[in-house]
C-alpha positions, -999 to 999 in steps of 0.1 A, spaced: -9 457 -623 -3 453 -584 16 428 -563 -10 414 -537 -3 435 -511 -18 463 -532 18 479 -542 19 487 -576 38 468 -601 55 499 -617 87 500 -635 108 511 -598 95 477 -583 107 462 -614 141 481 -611 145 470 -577 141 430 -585 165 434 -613 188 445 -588 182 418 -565 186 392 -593 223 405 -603 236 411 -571 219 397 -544 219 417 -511 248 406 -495 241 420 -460 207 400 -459 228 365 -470 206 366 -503 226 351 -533 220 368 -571 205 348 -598 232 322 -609 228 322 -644 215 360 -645 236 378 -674 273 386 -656 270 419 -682 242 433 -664 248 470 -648 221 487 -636 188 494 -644 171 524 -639 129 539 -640 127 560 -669 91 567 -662 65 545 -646 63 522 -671 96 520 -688 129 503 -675 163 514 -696 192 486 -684 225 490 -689 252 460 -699 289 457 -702 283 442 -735 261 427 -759 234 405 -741 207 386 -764 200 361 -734 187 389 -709 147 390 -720 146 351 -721 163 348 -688 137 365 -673 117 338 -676 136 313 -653 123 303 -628 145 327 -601 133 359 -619 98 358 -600 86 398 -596 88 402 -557 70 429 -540 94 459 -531 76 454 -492 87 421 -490 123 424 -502 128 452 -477 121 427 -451 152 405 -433 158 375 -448 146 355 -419 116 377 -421 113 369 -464 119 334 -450 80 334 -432 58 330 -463 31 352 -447 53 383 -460 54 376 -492 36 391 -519 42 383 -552 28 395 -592 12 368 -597 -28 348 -596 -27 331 -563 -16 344 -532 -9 322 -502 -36 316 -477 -16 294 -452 15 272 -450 29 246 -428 67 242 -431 75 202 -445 42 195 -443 17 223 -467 12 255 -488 -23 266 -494 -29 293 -525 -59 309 -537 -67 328 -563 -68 364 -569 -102 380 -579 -85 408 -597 -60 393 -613 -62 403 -654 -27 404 -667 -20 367 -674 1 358 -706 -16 358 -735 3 324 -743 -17 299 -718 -50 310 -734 -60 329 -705 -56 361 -690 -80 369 -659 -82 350 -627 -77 313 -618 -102 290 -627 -97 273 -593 -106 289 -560 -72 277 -546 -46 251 -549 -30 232 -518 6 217 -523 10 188 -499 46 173 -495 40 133 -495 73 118 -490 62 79 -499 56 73 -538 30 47 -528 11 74 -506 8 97 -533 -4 73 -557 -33 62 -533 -37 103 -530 -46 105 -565 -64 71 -570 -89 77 -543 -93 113 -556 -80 132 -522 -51 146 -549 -54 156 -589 -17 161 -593 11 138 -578 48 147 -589 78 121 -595 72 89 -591 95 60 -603 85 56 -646 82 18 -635 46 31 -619 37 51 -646 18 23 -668 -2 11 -642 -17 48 -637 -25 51 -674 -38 23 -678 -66 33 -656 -70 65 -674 -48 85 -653 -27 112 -674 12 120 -673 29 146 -680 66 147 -683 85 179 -699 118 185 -709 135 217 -697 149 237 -714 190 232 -704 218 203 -703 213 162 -709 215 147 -680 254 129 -678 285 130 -661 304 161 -658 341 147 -656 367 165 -639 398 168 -658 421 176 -630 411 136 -609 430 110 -624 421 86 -641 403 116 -662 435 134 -664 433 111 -697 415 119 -726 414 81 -736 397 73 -707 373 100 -703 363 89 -737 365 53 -732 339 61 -701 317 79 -734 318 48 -754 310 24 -729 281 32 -716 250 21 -733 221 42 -733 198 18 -753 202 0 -724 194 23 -701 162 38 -715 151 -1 -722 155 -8 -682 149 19 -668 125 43 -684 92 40 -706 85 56 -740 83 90 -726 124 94 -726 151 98 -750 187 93 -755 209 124 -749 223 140 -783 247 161 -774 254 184 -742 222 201 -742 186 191 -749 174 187 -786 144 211 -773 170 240 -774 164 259 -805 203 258 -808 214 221 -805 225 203 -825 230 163 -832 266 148 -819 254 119 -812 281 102 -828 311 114 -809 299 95 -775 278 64 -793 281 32 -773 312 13 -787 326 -15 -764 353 -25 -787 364 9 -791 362 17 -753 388 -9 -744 411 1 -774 411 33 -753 418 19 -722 447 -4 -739 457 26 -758 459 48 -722 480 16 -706 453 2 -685 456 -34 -685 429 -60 -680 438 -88 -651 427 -128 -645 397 -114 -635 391 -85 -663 397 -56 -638 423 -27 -651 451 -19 -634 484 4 -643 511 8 -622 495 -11 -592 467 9 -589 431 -1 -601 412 18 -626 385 28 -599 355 51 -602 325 62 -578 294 70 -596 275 90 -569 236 88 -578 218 126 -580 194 130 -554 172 151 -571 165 130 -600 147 100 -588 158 76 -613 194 84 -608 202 53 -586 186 30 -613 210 47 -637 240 43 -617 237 7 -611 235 3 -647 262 19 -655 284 1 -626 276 -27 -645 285 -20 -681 314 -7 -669 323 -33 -650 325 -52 -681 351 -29 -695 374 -32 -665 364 -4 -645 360 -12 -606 332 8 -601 315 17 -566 278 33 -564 274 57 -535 241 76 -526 238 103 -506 204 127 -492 204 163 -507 224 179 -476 256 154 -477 251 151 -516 261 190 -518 286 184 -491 307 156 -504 300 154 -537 287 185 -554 309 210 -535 345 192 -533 366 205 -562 383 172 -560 351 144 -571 359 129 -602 328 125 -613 291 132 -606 257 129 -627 242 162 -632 224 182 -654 210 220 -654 183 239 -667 185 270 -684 161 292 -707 186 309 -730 216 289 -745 240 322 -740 240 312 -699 259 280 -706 291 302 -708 287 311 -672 290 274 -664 316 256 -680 345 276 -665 356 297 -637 351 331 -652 327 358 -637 323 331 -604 313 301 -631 305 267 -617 336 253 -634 322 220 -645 357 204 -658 377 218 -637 397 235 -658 391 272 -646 403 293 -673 436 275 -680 419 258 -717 417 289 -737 397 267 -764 365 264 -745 376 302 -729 373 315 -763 338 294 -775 325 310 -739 336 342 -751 320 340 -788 286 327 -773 284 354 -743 295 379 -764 279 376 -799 253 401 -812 230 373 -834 216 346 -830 232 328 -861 262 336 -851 257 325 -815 244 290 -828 270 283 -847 297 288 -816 272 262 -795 276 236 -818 315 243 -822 315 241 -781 294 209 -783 319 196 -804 350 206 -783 334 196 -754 322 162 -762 353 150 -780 375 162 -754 354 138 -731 345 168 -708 310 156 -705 291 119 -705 258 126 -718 233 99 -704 194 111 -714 174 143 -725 162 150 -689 125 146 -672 133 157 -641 97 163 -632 73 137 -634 34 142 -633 5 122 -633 -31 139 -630 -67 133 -632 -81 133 -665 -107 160 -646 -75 185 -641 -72 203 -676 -55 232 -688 -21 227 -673 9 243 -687 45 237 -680 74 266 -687 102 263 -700 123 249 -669 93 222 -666 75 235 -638 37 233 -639 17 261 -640 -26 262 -630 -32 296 -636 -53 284 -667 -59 248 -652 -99 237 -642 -118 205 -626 -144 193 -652 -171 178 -634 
């Protein structure tokens, strides 16, 4: 096995991408791996073909992590290059059965295949070189441009457009694929620390109120599902709670009575003077997440929420929204391929993401992170994720919406053999044209 610039693929290459996924290199402004294990210590080449890594503790997520999508085997060459020098894709050089024949920054990338490629996984159905002689990826920003793409044949593939346009392409025979990952429903993550979800009431009045029958009725087609818990049903580890945020109006505004917030003349909730406001800030990187938001404005609106919908492009969304400790509330949702990462997100520990707020100040969810990172079988592991779903859910910590599609394709019926992993991304290293 080689990378494609002709440097072998030996267990030191491997060594030194394991080091750049735990750590980074600081000095070339390249972050680690977010959700690479925290236990991680070194690694080190026993021989040319056999890696022995070190951990801090026990560690069953480490072999499935490495297939996420961040843990791509880099040429040694090209991670000894500057980062602004990595940043110029004709330096890089990759493991894998296309190389890249030409790019043009927000507009192209142009791949083709490699002729001597023989060590694809054995779990696609093929393992020797690309059926097609290259692929080009062409950024189309308008969703009507890329459907005229693929109806007039100048594109096989087009990627997320709205589900509304989905029936109109399959009716004509056109074929969609749409993939869960492998990771967290798509909701609210609720920050315990904002008022008004310093309340538990309220956070799980906001559960309770929001109807995702509703929402998969207006919104989506038969291709989605309501959300069951924190994570996707597609985890081998989730488990069905359901009924600890099932749409419940009448039991919504017990909450809010309960909690002191009292409806007016006009059926808005107010406590001591002040309004019982919310901003519900649409994700930019799920395209349906406006659609979503303004549905939820609504059925909250009927509770007595005044609800405003703000919508924001990538850049300000991660400014404003996504990087200010203080936002109440945000849609997200996160992809993962081993359950035992979801304890580097729900709290501050080991650099976290912190998704409550809480930093380590609730040492119920501190201990279920502990018990999942730390367990030594996968039994026991499973039964601490359904313990944290519980904990989690009916502490109103999170508002699940949806199991997430977050990528949306529609392809020729010509284009077969195209696999997705497990973070949903598509893959044609097995994928041909029938003529």
């Amino acid at each position: 096995m080689t990378f494609s610039d002709g440097t072998a693929l030996d267990a030191a290459a491997v060594v030194t991408n394991l080091d750049y996924w735990a750590f980074g290199a600081p000095d070339k402004g390249i972050t680690p791996i977010g959700l690479f294990p925290k236990t991680y210590q070194k690694a080190t080449a026993v021989d040319a073909q056999t890696v022995e890594v070190t951990f801090s503790a026990p560690t069953l997520g480490f072999i499935p992590t490495l297939g996420y999508h961040g843990s791509i085997l880099v040429s040694p060459k090209t991670l000894a290059l500057s980062k602004e020098e990595q940043g110029d894709l004709d330096n890089f050089s990759g493991s894998g059965p296309f190389t890249i024949r030409s790019w043009a920054d927000g507009d192209d990338v142009v791949l083709a295949k490699r002729a001597d490629y023989t060590w694809g996984p054995e779990a696609i159905g093929h393992t020797g070189a690309p059926y097609l002689d290259t692929l080009t990826y062409k950024q189309v920003a308008e969703s009507s441009t890329r459907i005229g793409a693929l109806t007039s044949d100048q594109a096989q593939v087009i990627y997320n457009i709205q589900p509304s346009e989905l029936a109109g392409l399959t009716d004509r025979g056109y074929e969609v694929g749409l993939p869960r990952y492998l990771g967290f429903t798509n909701g609210y993550r609720v920050n315990v620390t904002a008022a008004p979800f310093d309340d538990v009431r309220v956070r799980q009045a906001l559960q309770h109120g929001i109807d995702r029958r509703q929402i998969l009725d207006t919104v989506y087609t038969d291709g989605w599902q309501a959300a069951q818990g924190l994570i996707q049903s597609n985890v081998p580890e989730a488990t069905d709670h359901s009924a600890d945020f099932a749409f419940d109006a009448d039991k919504a505004a017990a909450l809010l009575d309960e909690a002191g917030w009292v409806p007016g003349a006009d059926g808005k909730r107010t406590k001591n003077g002040q309004h019982l406001a919310v901003t519900l800030y649409a994700n930019p990187y799920l395209a349906t997440s406006a659609s979503i938001d303004e549905l939820v404005a609504q059925q909250l609106g009927t509770l007595g929420f005044t609800v405003t919908v703000q919508t924001y492009d990538v850049a300000t969304f991660g400014e404003k929204v996504k990087n200010d400790s203080t936002t109440p509330l945000y849609e997200i949702t996160r992809s993962f391929i081993d359950v035992g990462t979801v304890a580097s997100i729900l709290t501050s520990a080991n650099k976290g993401e912190d998704w409550f707020g809480l930093g380590e100040t609730d040492p119920t969810l501190n201990d279920l992170r502990d018990r999942i990172a730390r367990a030594t079988d996968l039994d026991t592991r499973a039964a601490a994720v359904d313990e944290l779903q519980t904990y989690v859910l009916q502490q109103g910590l999170f508002v699940p919406i949806t199991q997430i599609v977050q990528r949306i394709y529609v392809q020729s019926p010509k284009l077969q053999g195209v696999t997705y992993n497990g973070v949903a991304i598509a893959g044609y290293a097995a994928a041909y044209l029938q003529k």
